[in-house]
C-alpha positions in Angstrom: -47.7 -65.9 29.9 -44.9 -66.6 27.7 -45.7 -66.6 24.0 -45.8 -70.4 22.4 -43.6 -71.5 19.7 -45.3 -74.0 17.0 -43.3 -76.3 14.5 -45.1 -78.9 12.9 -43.4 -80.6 10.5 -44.3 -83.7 8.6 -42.4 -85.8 10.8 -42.1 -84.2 14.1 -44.0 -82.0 16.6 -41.9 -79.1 18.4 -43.6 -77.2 20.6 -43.4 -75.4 24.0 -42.9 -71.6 25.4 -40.3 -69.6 24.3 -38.2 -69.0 26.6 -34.5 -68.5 25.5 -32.1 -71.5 24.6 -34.2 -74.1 25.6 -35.0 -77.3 23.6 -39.1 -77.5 22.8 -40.7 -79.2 26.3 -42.7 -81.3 23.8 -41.7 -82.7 21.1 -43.4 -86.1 19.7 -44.4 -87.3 15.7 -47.0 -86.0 13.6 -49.1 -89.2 13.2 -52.4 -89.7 14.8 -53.9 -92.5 15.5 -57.6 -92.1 13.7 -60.5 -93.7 15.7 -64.4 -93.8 14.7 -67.2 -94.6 16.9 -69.2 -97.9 16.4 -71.8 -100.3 18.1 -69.9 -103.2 19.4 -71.8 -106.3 18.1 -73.8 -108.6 20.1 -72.0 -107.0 23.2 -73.3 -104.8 26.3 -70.1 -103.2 27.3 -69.9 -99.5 26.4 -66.0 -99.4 26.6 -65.6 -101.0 23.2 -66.9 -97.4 21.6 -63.0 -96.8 19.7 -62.3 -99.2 17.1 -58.8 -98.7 15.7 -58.8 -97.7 12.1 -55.7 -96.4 10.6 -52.7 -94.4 11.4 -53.0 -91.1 9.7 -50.7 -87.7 9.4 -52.5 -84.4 8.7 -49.5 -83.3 6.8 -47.9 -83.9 3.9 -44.2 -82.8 2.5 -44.7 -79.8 5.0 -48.2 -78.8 3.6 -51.6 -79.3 6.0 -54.0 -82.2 3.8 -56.4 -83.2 6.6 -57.8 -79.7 8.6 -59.8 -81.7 10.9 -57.5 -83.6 12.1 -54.7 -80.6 11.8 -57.4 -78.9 14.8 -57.3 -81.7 16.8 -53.2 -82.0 17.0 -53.2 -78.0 17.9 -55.6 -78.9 20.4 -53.9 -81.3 22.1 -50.6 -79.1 22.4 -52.6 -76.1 23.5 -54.5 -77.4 26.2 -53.0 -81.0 27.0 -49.5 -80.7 26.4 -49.1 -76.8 27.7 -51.8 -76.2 29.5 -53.8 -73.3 28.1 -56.8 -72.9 29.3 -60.2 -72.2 27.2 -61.0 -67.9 27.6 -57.0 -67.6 28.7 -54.9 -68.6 25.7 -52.0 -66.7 24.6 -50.0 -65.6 21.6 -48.2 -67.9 19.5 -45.3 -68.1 16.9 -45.4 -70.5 14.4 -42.6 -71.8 11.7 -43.7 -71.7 8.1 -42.7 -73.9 5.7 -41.1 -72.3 1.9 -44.0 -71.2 -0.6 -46.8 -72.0 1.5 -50.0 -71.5 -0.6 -51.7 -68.3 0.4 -55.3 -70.4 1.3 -53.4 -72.3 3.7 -51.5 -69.6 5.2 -55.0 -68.1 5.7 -57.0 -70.7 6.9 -54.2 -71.4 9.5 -54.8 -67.7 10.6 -58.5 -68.0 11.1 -58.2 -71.0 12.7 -56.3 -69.8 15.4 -58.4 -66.8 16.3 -61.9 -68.4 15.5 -61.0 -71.6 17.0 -58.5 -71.4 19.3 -59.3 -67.5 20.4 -55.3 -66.8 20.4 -54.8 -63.1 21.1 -51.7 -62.7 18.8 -50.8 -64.7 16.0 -47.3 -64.8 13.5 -45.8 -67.1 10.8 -42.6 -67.1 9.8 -40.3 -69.0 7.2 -38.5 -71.8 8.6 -35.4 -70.9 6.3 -35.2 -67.4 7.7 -35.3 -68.8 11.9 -32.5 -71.7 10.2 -30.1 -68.6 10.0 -31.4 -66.8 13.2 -30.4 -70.2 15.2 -26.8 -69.8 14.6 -26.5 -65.8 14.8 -26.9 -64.8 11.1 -29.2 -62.4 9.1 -27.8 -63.5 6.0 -26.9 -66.5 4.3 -28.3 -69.4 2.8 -30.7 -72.4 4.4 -30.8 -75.6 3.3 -33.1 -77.1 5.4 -34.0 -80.9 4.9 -37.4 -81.7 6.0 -39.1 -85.2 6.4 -40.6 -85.1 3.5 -38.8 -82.0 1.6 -36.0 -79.7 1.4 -36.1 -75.9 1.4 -33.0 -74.2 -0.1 -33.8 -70.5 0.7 -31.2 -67.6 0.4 -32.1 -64.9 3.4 -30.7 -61.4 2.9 -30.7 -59.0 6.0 -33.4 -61.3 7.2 -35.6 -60.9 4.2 -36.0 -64.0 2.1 -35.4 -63.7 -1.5 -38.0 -65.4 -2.7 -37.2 -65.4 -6.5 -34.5 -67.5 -5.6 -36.2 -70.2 -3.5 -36.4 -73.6 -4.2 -38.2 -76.5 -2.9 -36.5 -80.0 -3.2 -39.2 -83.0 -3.3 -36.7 -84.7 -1.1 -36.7 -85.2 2.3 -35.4 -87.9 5.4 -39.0 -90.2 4.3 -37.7 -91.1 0.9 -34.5 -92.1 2.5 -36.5 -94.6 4.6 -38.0 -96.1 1.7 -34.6 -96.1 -0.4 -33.0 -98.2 2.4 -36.1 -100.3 3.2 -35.6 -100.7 -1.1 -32.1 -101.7 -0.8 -32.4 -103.8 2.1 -35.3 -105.8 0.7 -32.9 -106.2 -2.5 -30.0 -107.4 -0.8 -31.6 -109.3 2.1 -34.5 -111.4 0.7 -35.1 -113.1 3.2 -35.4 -110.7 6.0 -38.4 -108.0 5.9 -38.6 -104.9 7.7 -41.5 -102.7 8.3 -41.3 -99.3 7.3 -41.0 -97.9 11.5 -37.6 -100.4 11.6 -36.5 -98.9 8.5 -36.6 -95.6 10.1 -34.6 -96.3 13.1 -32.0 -98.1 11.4 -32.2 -95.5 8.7 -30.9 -92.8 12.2 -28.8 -95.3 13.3 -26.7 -96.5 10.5 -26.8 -94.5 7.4 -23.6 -92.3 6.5 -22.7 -90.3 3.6 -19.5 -91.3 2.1 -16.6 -88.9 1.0 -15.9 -91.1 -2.6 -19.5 -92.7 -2.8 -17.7 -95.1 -6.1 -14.4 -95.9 -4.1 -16.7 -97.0 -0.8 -18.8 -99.4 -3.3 -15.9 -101.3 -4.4 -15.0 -102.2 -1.0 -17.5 -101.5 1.8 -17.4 -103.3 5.0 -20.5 -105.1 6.7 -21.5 -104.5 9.9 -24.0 -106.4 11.9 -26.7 -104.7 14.0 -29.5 -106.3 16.4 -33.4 -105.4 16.1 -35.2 -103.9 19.0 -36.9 -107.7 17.9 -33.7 -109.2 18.4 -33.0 -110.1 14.8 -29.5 -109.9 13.9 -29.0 -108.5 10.5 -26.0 -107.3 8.1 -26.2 -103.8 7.2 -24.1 -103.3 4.0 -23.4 -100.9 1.0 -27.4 -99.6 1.4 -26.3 -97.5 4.4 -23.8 -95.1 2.2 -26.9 -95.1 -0.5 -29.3 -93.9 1.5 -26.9 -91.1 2.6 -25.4 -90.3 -1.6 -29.1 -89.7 -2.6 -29.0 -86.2 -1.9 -26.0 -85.7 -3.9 -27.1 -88.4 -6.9 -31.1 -87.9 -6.9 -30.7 -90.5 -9.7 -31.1 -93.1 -6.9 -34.3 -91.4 -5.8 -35.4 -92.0 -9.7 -35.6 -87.9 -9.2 -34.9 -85.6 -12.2 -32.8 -83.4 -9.7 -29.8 -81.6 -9.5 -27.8 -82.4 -6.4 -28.5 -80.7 -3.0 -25.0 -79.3 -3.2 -25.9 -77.9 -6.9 -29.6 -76.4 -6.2 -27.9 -74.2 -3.5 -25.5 -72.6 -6.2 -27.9 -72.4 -8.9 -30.4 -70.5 -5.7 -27.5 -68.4 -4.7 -26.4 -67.6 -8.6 -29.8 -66.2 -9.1 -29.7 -63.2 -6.3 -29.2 -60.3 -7.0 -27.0 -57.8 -6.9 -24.3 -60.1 -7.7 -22.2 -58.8 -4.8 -24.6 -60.6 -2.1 -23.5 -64.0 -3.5 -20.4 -64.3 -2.0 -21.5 -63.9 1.7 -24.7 -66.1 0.9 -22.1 -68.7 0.4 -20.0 -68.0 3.0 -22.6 -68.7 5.6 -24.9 -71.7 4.5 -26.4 -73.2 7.3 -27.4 -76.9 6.7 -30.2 -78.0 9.3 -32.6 -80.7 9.7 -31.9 -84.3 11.0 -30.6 -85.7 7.7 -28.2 -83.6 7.7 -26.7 -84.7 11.1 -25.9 -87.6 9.4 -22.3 -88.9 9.6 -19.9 -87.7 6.7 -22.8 -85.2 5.2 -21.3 -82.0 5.8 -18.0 -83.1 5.3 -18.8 -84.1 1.7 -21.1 -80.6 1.1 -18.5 -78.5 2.0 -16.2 -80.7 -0.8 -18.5 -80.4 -3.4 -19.3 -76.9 -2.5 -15.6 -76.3 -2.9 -15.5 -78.0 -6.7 -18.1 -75.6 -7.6 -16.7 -72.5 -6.3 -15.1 -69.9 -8.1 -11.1 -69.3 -6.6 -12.2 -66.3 -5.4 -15.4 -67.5 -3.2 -14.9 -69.6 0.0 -18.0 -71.9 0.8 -18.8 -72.2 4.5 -21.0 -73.9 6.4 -22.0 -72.1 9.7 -22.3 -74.1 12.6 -24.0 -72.6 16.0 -22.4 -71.2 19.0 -21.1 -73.6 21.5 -23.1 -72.3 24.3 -26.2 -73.0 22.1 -28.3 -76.6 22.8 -27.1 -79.6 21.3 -29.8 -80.2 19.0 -29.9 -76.9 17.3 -29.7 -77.6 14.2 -31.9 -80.1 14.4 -34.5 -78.0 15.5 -33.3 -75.2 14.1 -36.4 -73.1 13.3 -37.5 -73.9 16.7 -34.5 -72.2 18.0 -34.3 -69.4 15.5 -38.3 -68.8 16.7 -36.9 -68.3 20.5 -34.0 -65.4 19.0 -36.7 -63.4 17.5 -39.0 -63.3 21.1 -35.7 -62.8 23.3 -34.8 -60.3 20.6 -38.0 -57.8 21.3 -39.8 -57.1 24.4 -43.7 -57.8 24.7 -45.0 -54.5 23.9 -43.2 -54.5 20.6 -44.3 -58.4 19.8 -47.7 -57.4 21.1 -47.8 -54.0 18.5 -45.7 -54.7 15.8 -45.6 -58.3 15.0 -48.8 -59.8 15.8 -51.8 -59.9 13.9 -54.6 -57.9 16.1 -57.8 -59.7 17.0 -60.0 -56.8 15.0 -58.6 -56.8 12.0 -59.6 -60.6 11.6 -63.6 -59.5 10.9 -62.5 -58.5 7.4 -59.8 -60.1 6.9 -56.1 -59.9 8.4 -53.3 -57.7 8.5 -49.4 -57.6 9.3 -48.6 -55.6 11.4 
């Protein structure tokens, strides 16, 4: 059986077996419907047992904040959507998000072997499989999350973690900002926050001069899945400009574009820098956004020294479409097609004995 690869995001479920560049077989959102048991009244039926409650995610900007309901989402991928069966599960690989706390990291691990009975278990940093996806072992990630960004520079494939930063930013506060706007210039339309979303993915741009496209931005009208007609105006290049002006977020933040020189400026030895920036990959599904790597790659150039190129790295052509949007997923495949089983099996998996005390890297 082919190890599984696990990437849970905030947003997003991607999961499946690893075999090499294929998308995820499953890949669905992180919100669970969360149902609780109760006597119907004054009725005899006994198929009125779930009540609907609320609509719950066990995750929050890429950290776990509900375990219970983390164990039933791994659940149903294991055994539902991939069909392990209980006494005949498998090894798995899972994508970890930047600065994970160490008691997560840990409870994560003894879940899956006291839980789920996995016989070989491995986390690695999402930022690290970015750069894997499109062939490098160094450079810098800037991975934008559903409800963060990681900017991580990877060295060799070891990630420099004294240069690591974690942007409280992410695709989630863009929903809001355009719901925001929307609401502000629309006052007589409302949208719910799942509308927001899809317009947000089907309308939102990032704008080369964000002041020059204020002045004189066209209106565009777009229909509802509802069938509302609406006007879609100057809140779609806002929504994209908030990673480069935070101030829109009311965020105390340097830009995106900023945070990745002031992460890369901080490595040492000083000679590293250069190819750091000549190979940052930008992944995530914000930043497939119309016009967003066009205007990185300009103010990347501003802040460049003459002697220092800025590139951003895109992924082989034969590689899936939607790499970089599931780019840790794909950088998870290049490390199992990279090693045969033995080698996973001895050198990068966590052995079921060592768990009784504690556990070990192998």
């Amino acid at each position: 059986m082919e190890p599984v690869v696990l990437d849970v995001g905030s947003n997003l479920v991607k999961a499946g077996f690893a075999y090499p560049d294929q998308d995820p077989s499953m890949v669905f959102s992180t919100a669970m419907v969360k149902t609780k048991d109760e006597e119907p009244e004054k009725s005899d039926s006994e198929d009125e047992e779930l009540v609907l409650e609320d609509i719950v995610n066990p995750i929050s900007r890429g950290i776990i904040k509900d375990w219970e309901l983390m164990e039933d989402l791994w659940r149903y991928i294991f055994y539902t959507g991939l069909g392990w069966e209980v006494g005949n599960e498998g090894q798995i690989l899972i994508t970890e998000p930047l600065l994970t706390p160490k008691v997560v990291r840990e409870k994560v691990v003894q879940v899956m072997f006291e839980t789920f009975n996995v016989t070989g278990f491995y986390a690695v940093e999402q930022a690290v499989l970015s750069l894997y996806s499109v062939g490098r072992i160094s450079g810098c990630a800037v991975d934008i999350g559903h409800g963060k960004t990681d900017i991580a520079p990877v060295w060799e494939g070891a990630l420099q973690h004294n240069c690591v930063k974690r942007m409280e930013l992410g695709g989630d506060d863009l929903t809001k900002l355009l719901l925001e706007e929307f609401s502000r210039n629309n006052s007589e339309r409302k949208l719910d926050l799942a509308t927001a979303e899809m317009l947000k993915e089907t309308v939102s741009a990032v704008a080369d001069d964000y002041a020059a496209i204020m002045q004189d931005c066209p209106v565009e009208e777009h229909i509802l899945p509802d069938g509302q007609v609406i006007e879609v105006g100057r809140e779609r290049y806002t929504v994209g400009e908030a990673f480069f002006q935070p101030s829109l977020l009311n965020v105390e933040e340097l830009s995106i574009v900023e945070s990745t020189f002031r992460c890369v400026s901080s490595c040492v030895p000083s000679e590293n820098q250069r190819q750091l920036l000549e190979n940052i990959v930008v992944c995530g599904g914000t930043a497939t956004m119309p016009g967003f790597d066009a205007r990185f790659q300009k103010e990347a150039n501003l802040l460049a020294t003459p002697s220092v190129r800025p590139s951003l790295v895109k992924p082989p052509e034969y590689m899936p479409e939607n790499t970089l949007r599931y780019s840790a997923w794909m950088g998870a495949l290049s490390i199992r097609s990279a090693i045969d089983r033995k080698r996973y099996r001895n050198r990068l998996c966590i052995l079921r004995c060592t768990l009784e005390c504690s556990f070990l890297w192998l």
